[in-house]
Backbone bond lengths (Angstrom), bond angles and torsions (degrees), N, CA, C in turn:
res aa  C-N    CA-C-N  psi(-1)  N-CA   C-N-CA  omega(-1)  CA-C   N-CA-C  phi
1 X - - - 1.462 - - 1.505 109.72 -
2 X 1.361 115.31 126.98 1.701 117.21 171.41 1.335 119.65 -55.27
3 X 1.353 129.73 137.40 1.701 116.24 -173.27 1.497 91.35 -61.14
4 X 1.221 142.22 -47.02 1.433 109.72 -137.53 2.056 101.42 -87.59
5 X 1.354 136.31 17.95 0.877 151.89 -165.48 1.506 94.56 -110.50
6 X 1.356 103.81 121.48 1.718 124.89 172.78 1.319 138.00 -103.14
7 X 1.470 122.12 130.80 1.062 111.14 -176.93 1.508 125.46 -47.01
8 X 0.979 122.65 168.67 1.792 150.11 -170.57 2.200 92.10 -113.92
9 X 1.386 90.56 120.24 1.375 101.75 143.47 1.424 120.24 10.75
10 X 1.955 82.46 -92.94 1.203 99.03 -172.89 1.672 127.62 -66.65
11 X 1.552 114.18 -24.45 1.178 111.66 -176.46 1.887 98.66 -70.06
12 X 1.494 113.00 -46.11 1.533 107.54 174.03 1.555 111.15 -19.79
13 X 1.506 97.99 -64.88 1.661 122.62 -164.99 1.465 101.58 -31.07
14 X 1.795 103.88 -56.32 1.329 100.30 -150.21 1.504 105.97 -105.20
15 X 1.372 103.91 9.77 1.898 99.60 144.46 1.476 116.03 -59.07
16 X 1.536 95.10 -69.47 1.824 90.82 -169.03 1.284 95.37 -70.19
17 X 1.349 152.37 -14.09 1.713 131.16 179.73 2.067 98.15 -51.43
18 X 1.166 105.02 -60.99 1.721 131.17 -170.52 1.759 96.24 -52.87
19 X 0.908 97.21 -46.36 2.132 102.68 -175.27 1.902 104.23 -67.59
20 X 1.493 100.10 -36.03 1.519 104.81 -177.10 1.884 109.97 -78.35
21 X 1.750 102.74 -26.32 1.316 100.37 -175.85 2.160 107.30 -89.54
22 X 1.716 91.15 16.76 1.325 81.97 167.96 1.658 122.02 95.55
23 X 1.617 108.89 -16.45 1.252 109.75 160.16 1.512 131.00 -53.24
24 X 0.779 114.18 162.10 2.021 134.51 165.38 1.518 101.51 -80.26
25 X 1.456 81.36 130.58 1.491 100.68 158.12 1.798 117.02 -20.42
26 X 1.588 82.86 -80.97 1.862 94.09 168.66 1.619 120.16 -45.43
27 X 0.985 115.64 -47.08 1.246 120.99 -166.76 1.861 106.10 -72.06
28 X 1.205 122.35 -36.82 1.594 115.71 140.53 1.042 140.43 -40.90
29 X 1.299 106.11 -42.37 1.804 133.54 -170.33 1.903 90.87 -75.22
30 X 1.049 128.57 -46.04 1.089 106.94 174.80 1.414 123.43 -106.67
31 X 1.271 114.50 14.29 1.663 97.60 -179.00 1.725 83.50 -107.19
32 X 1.649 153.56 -24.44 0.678 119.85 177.86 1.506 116.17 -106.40
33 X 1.210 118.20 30.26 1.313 139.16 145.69 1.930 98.31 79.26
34 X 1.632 119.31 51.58 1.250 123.22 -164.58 1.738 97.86 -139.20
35 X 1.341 109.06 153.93 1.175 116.25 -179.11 1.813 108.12 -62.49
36 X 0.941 95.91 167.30 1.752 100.33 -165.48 1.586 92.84 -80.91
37 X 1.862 117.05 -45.33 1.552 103.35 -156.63 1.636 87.63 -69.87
38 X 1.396 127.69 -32.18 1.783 106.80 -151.95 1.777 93.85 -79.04
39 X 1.456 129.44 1.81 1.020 128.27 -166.55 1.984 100.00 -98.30
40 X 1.195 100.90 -38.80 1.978 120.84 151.35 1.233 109.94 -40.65
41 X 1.556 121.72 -61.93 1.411 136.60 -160.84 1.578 100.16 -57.17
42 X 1.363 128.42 -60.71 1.234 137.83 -153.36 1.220 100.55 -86.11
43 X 1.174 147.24 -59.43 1.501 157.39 169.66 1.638 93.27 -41.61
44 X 1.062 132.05 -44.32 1.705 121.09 -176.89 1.347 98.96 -81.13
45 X 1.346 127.16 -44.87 1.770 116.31 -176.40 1.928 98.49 -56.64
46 X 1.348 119.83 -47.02 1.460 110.92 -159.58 1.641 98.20 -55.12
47 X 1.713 120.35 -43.11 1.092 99.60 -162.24 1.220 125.82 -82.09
48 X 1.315 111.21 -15.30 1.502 127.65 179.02 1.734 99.99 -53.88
49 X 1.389 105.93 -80.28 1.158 123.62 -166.73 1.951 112.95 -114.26
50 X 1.093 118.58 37.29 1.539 134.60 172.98 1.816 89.18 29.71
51 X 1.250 118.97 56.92 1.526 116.49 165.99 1.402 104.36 -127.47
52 X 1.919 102.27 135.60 1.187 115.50 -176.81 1.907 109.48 -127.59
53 X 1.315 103.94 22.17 1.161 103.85 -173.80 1.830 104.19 -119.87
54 X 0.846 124.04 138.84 2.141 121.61 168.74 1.431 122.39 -35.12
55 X 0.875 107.29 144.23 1.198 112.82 166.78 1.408 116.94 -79.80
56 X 1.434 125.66 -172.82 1.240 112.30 171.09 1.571 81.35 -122.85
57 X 1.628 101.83 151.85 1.596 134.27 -162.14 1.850 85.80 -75.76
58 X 1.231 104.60 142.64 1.438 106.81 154.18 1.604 123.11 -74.08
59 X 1.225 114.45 177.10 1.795 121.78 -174.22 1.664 97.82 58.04
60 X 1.778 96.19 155.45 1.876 93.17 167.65 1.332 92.55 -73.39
61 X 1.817 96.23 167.69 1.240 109.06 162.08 1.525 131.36 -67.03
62 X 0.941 128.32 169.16 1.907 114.36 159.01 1.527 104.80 -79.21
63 X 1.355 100.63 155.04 1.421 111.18 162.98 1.594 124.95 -98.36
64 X 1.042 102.26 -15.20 1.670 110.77 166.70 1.510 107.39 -92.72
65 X 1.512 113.03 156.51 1.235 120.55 132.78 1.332 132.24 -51.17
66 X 1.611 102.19 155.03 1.593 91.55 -176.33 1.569 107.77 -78.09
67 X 1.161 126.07 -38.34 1.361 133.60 159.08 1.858 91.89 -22.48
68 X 1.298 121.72 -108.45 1.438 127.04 178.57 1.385 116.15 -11.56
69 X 1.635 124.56 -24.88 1.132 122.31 -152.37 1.478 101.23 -95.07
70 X 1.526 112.21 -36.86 1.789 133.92 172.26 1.455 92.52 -52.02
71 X 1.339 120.88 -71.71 1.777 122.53 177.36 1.619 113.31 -26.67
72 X 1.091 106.47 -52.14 1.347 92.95 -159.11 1.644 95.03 -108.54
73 X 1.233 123.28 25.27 1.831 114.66 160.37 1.665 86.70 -97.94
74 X 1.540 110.69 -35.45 1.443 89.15 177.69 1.270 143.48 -76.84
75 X 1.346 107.83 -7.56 1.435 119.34 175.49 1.997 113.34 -89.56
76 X 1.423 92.02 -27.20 2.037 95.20 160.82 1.386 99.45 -59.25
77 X 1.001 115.95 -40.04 1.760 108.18 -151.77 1.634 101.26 -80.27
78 X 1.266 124.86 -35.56 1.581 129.07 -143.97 1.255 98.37 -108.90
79 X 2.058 119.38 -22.17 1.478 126.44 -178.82 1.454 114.19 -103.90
80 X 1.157 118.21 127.98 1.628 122.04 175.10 2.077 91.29 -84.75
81 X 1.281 123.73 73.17 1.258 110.98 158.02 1.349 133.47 -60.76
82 X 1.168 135.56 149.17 1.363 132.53 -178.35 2.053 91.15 -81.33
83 X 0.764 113.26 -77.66 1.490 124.69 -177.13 1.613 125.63 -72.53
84 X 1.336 130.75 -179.74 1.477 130.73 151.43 1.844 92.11 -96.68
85 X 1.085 123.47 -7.18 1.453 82.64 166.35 1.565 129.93 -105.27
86 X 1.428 110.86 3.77 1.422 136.99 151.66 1.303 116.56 -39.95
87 X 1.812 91.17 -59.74 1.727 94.53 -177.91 1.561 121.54 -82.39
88 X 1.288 85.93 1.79 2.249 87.39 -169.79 1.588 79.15 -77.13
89 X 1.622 129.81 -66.37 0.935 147.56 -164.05 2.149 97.50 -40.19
90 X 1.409 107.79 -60.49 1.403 83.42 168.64 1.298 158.68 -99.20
91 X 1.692 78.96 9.63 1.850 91.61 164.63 1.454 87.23 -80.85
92 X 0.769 132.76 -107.27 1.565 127.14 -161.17 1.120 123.86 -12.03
93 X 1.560 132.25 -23.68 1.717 116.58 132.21 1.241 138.15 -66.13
94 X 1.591 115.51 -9.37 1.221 119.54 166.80 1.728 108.60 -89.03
95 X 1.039 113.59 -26.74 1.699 96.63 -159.47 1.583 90.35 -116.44
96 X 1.174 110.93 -2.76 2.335 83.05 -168.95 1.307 115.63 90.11
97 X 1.237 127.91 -18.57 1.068 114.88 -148.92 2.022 100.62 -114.80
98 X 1.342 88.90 141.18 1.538 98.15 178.94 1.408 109.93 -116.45
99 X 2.170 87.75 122.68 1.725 111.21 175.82 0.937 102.33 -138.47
100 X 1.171 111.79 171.11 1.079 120.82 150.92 1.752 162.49 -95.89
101 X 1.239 143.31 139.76 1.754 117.90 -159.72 1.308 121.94 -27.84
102 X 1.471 99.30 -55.78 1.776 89.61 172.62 1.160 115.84 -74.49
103 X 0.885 147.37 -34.74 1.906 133.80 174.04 1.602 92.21 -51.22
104 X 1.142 130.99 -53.70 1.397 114.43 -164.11 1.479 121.13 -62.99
105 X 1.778 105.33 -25.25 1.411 119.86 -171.00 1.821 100.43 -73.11
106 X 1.683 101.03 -40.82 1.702 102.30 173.00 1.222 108.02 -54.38
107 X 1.443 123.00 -69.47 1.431 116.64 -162.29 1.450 123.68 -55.64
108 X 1.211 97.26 -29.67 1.601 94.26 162.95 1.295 134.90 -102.32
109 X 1.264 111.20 21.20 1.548 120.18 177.82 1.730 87.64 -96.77
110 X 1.086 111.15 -56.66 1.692 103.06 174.33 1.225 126.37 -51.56
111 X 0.959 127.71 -25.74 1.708 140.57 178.47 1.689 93.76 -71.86
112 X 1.003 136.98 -22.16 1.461 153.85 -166.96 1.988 113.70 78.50
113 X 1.031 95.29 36.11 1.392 98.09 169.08 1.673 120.24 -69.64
114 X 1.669 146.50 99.57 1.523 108.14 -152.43 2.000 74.94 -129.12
115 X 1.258 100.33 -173.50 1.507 114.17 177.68 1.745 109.49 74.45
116 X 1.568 102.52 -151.29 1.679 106.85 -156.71 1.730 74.10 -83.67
117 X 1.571 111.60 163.84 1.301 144.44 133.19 1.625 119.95 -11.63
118 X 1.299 116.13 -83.80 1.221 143.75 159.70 1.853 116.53 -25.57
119 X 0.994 102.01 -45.45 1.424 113.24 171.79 1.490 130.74 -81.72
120 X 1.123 113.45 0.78 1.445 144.59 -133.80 2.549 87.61 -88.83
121 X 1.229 77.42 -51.88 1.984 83.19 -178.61 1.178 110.18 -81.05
122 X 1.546 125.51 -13.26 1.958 131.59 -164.98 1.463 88.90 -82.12
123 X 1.414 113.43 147.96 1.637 119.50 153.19 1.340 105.02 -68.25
124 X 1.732 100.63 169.50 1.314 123.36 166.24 1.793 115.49 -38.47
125 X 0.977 107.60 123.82 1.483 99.04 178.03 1.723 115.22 111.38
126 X 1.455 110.35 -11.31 1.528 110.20 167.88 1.747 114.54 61.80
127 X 1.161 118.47 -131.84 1.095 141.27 170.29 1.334 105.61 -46.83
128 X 1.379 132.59 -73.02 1.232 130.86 -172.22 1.618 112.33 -60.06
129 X 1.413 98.15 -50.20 1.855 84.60 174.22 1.360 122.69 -53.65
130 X 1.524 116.37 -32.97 1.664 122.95 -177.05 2.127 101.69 -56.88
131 X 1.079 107.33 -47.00 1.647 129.97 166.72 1.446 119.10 -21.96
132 X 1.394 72.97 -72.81 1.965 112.21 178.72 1.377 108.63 -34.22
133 X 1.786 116.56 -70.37 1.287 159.61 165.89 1.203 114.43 -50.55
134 X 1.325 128.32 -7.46 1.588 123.40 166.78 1.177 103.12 -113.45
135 X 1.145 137.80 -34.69 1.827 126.40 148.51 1.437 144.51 -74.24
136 X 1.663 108.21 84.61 1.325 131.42 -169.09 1.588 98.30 -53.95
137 X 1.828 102.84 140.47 1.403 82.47 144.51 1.073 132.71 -89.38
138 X 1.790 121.87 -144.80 0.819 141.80 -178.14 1.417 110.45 -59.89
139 X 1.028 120.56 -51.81 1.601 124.38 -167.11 1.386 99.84 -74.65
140 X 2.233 126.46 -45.53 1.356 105.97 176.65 1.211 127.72 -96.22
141 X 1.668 110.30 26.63 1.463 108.49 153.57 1.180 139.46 -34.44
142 X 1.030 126.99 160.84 1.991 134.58 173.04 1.642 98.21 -56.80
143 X 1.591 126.92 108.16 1.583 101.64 165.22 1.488 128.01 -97.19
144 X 0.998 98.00 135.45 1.385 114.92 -176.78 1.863 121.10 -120.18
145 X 1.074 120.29 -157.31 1.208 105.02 -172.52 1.492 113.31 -122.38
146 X 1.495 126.47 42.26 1.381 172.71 -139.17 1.516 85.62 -126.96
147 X 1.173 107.10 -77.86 1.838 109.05 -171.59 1.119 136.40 -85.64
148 X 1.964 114.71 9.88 1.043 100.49 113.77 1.604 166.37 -28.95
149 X 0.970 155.20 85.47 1.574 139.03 176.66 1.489 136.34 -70.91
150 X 1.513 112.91 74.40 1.101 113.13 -144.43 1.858 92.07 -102.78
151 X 1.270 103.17 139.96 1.460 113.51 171.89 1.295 120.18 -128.72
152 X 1.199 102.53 -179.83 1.699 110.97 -165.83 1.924 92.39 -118.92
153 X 1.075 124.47 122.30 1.667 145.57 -179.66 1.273 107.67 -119.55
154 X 1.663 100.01 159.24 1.291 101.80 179.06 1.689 97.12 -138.48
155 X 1.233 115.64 110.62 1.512 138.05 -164.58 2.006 99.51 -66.82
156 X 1.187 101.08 102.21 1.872 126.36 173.88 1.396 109.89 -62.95
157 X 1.536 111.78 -70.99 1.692 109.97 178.49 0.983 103.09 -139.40
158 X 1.351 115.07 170.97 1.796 131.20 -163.32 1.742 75.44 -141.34
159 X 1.479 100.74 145.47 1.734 112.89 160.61 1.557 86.51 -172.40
160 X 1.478 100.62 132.88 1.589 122.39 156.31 1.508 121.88 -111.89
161 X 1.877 91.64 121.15 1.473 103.98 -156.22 2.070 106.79 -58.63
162 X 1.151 114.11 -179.80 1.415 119.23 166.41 1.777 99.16 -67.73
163 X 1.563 103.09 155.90 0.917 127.97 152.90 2.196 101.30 75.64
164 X 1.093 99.73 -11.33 1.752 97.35 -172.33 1.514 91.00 -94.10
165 X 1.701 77.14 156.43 1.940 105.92 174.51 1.403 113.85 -113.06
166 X 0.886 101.85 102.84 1.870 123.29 177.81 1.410 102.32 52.67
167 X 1.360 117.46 59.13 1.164 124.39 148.99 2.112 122.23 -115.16
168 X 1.122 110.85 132.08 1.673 109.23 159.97 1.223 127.33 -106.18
169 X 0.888 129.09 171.73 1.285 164.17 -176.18 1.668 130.31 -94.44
170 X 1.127 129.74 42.21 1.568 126.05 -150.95 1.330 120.67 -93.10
171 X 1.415 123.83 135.70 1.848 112.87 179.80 1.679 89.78 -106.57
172 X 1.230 109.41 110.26 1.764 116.74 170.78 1.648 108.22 -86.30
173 X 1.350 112.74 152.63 1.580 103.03 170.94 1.637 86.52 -120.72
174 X 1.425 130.58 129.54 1.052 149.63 -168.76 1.836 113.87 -121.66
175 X 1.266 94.52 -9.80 1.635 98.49 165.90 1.442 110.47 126.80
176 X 1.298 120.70 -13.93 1.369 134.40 159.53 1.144 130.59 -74.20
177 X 1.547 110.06 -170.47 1.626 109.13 -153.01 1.401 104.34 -83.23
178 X 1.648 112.20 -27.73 1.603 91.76 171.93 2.097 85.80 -143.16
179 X 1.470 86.17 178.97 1.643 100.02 -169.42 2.056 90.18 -61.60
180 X 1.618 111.10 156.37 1.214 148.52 147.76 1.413 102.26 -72.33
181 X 1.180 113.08 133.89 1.619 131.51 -178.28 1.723 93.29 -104.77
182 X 1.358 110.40 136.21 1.480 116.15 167.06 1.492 126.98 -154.55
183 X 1.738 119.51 132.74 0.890 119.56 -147.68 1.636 101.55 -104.58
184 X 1.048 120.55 105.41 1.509 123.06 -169.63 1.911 108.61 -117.59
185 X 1.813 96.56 160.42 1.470 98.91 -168.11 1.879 95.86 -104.23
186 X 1.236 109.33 22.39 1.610 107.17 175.24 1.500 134.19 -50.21
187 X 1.604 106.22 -26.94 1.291 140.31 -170.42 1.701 96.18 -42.95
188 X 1.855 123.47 -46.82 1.204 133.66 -117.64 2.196 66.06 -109.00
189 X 1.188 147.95 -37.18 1.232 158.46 -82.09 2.129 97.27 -162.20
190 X 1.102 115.37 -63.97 1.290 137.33 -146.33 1.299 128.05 -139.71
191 X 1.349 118.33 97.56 1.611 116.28 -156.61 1.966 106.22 -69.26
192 X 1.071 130.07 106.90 1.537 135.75 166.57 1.713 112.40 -2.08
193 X 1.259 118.63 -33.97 1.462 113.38 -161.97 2.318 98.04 -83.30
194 X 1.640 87.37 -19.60 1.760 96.41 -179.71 1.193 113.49 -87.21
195 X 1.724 113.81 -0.39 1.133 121.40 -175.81 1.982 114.45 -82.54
196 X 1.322 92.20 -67.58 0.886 127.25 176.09 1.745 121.49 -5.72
197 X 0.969 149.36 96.66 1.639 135.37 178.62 1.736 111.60 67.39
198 X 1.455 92.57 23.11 1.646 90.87 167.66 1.267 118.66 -113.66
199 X 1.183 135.63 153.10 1.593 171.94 -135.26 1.963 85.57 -68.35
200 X 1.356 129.29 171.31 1.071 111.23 140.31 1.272 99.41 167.91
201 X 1.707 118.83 138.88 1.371 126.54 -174.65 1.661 118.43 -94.20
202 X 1.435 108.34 136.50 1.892 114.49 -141.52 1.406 97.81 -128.42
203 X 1.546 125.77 132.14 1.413 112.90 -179.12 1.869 82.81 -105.06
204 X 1.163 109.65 150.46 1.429 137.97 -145.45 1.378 124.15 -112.75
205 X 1.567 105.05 -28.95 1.787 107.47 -160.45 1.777 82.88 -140.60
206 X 1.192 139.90 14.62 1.397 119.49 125.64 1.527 131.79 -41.74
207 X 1.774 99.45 117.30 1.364 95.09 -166.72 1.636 118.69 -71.71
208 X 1.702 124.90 140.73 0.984 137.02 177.41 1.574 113.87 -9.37
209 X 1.124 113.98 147.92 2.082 109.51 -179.99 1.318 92.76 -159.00
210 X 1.435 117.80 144.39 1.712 137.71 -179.12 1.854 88.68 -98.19
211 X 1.344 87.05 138.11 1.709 101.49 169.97 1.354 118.32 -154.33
212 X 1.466 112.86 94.96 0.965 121.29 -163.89 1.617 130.73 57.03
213 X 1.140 105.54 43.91 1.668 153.75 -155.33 1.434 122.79 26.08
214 X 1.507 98.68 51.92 1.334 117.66 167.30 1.987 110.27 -120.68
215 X 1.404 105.50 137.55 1.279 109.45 -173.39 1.688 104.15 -81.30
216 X 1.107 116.31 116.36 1.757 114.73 172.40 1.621 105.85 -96.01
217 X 1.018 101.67 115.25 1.624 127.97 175.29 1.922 115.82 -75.21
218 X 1.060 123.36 -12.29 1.304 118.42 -170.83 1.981 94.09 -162.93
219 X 1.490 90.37 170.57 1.774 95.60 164.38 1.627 117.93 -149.54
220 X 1.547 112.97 124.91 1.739 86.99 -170.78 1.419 111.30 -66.59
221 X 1.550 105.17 -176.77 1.166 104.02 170.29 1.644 109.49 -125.91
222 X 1.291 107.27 125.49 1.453 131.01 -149.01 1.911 101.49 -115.93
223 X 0.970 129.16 122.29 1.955 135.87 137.13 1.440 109.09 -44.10
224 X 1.546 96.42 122.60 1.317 93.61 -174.35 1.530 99.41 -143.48
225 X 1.655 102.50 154.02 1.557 109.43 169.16 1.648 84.53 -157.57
226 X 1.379 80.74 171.87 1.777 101.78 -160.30 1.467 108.53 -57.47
227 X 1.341 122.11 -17.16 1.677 125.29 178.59 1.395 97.03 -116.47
228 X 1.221 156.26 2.34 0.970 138.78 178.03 1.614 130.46 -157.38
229 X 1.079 125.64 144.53 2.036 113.00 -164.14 1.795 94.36 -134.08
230 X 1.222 119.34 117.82 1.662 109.66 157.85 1.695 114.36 -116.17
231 X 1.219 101.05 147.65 1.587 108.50 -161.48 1.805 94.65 -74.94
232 X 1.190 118.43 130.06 1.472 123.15 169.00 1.286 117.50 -52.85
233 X 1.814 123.71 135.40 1.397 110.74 -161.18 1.541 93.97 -113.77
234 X 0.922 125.66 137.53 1.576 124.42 158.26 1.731 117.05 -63.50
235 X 1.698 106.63 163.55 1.181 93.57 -176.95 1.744 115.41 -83.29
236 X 1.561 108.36 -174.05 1.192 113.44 -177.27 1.829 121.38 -57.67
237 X 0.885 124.77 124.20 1.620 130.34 -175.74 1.107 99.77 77.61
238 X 1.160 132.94 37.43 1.967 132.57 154.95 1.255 87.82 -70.08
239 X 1.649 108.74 154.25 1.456 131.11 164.59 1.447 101.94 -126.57
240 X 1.388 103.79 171.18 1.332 121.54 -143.51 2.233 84.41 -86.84
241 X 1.197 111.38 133.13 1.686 98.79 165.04 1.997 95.74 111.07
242 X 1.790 96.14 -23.03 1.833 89.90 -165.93 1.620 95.70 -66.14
243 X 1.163 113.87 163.32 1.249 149.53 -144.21 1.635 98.98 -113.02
244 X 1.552 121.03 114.82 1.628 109.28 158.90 1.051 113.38 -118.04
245 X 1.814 101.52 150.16 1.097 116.48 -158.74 1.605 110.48 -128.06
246 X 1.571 126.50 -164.47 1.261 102.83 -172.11 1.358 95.81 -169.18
247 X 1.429 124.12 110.34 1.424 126.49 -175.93 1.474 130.97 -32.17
248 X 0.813 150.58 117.92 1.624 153.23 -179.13 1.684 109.11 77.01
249 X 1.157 83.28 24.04 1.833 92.08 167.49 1.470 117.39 -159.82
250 X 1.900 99.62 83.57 1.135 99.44 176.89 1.974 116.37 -104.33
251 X 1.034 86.10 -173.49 1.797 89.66 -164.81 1.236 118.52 144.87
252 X 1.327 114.74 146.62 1.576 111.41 165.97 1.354 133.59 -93.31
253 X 1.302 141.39 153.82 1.362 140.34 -147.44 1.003 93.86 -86.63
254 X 1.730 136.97 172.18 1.129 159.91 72.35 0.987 128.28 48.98
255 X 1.744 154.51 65.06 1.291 120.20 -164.46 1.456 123.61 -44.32
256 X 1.650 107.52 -59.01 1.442 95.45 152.48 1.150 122.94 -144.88
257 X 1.381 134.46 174.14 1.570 118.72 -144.66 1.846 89.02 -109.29
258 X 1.046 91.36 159.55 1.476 113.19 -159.13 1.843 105.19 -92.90
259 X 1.407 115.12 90.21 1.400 96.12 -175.52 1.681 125.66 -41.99
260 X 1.508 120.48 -26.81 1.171 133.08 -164.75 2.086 101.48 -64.16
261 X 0.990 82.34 -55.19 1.715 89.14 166.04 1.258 155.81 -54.96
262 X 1.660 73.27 -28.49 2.147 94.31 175.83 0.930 112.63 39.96
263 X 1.715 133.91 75.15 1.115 144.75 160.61 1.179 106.03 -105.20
264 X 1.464 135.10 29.64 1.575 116.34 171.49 1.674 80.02 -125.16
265 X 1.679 121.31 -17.16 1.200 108.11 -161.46 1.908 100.92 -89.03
266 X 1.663 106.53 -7.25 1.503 100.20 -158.73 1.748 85.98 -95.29
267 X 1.986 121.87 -12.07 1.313 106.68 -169.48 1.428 104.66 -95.68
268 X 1.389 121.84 0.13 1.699 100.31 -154.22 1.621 107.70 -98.48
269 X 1.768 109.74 -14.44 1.262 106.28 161.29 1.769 141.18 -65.08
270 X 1.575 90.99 16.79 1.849 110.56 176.34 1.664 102.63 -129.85
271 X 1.309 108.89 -5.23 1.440 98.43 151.36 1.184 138.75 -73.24
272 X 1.885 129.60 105.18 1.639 113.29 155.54 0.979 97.80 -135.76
273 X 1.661 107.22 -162.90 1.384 120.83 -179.00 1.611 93.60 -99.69
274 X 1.482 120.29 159.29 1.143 133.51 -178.56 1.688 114.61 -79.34
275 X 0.961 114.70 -171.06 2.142 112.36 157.43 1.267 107.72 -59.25
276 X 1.159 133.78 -33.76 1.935 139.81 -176.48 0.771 88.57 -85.06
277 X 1.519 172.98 -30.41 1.321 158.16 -131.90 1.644 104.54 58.76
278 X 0.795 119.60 -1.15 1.536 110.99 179.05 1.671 116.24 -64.79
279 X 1.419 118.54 120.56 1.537 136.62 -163.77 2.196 91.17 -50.16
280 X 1.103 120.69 162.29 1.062 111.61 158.18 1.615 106.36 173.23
281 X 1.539 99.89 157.05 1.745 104.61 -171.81 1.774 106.32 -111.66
282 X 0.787 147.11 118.45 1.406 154.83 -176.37 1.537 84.55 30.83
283 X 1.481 108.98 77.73 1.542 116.98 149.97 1.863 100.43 61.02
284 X 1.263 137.20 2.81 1.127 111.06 130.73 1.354 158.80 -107.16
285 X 0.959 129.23 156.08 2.205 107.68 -157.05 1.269 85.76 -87.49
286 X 1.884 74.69 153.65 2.008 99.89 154.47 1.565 105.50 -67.17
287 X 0.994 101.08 131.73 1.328 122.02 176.96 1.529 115.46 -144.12
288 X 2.049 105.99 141.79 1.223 108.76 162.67 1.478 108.42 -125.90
289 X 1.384 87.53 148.16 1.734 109.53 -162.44 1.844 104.73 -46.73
290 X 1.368 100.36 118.27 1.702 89.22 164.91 1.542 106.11 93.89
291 X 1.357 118.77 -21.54 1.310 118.72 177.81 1.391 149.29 -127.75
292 X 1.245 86.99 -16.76 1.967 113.27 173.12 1.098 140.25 121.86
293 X 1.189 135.09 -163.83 1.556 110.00 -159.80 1.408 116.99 -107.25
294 X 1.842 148.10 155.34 1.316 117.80 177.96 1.211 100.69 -91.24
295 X 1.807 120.94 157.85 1.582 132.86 -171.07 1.640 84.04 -136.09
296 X 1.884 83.87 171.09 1.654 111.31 157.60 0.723 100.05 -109.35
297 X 2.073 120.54 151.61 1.455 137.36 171.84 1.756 102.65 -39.17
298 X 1.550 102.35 -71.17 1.511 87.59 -153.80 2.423 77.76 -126.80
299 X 0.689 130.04 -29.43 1.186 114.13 175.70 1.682 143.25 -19.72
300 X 1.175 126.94 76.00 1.732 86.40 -165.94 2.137 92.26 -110.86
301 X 1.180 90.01 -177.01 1.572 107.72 167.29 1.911 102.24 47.58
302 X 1.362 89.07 48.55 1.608 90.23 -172.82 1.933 104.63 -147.94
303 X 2.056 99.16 141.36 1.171 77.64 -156.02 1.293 133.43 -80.16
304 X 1.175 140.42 -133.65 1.871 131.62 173.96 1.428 100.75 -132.22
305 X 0.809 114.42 134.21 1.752 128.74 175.83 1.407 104.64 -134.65
């Protein structure tokens, strides 16, 4: 039997008739084919108070189904109505079902729907929340490759510690007060002596990482294919700290990028180098202002990591 389905009178009757002729609980419970407690329930009301008939349920009832009732929270939610009688009018093309304004205004005042109609899909806060919600911050901005912080360095020393496999060791001077330490897998790629006092483009506001218990402060940015990696060169008269940038995407970076977000992981799949080898992000180059563009030696159409 469904809970919300009620006994009959007569079935009451002929609980306690069966309890008076001396049956068991159980032994009711299955010959008139009813759960044992609602067969408890009625046998304790008779004796309390010799009643074999229902009570009436507290609260009104609903007048919808609950089925009907999903319909029409969903049509508050999905309709900016001017009125409740807008919306009676379109739940009742959605569901079939004929009510009326105020039944609709009940059923959804209980659902906790309160205030005008119209307001019914806006968050808390109306107007101002709509406000609120059209000025992203920083973090749910559009990302692009703006927030990156990519610089141009000039690599001091190379040392590969004991015991590592194609890893170095690098002190970059990036334009600050003292060199960025960085822990790179070039070792496996690039003999140390080619390393050494050369040019090199550095993403910047990757947050700090232990590697092999050294903190790497920066990462270059290298052309890569499965046999081969060349370090991206800046152009001629870059200084160490210049700034790249990238046509139709301006903005300032990140102090630092938020691993939780993966914004270096959602930009680097529009990084390659072009047919020239020239570095570039959906077709525009790294570039520093005033001086030219960064390339790979011999790389082209390959991506940037």
């Amino acid at each position: 039997m469904g809970r919300s389905e009620e006994l009959s009178d007569f079935q009451r009757g002929t609980v306690v008739g069966c309890h008076l002729c001396k049956k068991s609980n159980r032994e009711i419970s299955a010959l008139l084919n009813l759960p044992r407690s609602t067969v408890s329930n009625v046998i304790l009301k008779w004796k309390r108070g010799g009643i074999t008939t229902a009570l009436p349920r507290s609260g009104r009832p609903h007048k919808l189904k609950e089925e009907d009732r999903q319909v029409l929270e969903k049509v508050a939610l999905e309709n900016s109505s001017p009125s409740v009688e807008a919306l009676t009018a379109e739940f009742q093309t959605a569901s079939g079902a004929n009510v009326s304004p105020r039944t609709v205004r009940r059923e959804l005042h209980e659902m906790g729907f309160r205030g005008r109609v119209s307001t019914y899909n806006k968050p808390k806060g109306g107007e101002k929340a709509e406000k609120k919600r059209a000025a992203p911050s920083q973090d749910e901005a559009k990302v692009d490759v703006s927030r990156l912080d990519l610089r141009v360095g000039r690599i001091i020393t190379t040392l590969q510690p004991p015991e590592t496999d194609g890893l170095y060791v690098e002190q970059v001077d990036v334009g600050e007060a003292s060199p960025r330490t960085v822990v790179s897998e070039l070792a496996k790629h690039i003999p140390s002596d080619r390393i050494e006092n050369r040019m090199a483009v550095l993403l910047c506001n990757l947050k700090p990482a232990k590697t092999r218990g050294v903190v790497s402060q920066a990462m270059f940015m290298c052309a890569n294919s499965p046999d081969k990696v060349e370090i991206l060169e800046p152009p001629s008269g870059a200084a160490p700290g210049d700034r790249v940038t990238f046509q139709g995407f301006p903005g300032e970076p990140d102090k630092v990028l938020d691993p939780k977000k993966k914004v270096w992981e959602q930009i680097q799949p529009d990084l390659r180098t072009d047919g020239q080898c020239i570095a570039t992000y959906k077709g525009a180059a790294f570039e520093v202002a005033g001086k030219g563009v960064c390339k790979a030696q011999t790389m082209s159409d390959s991506e940037i990591k």
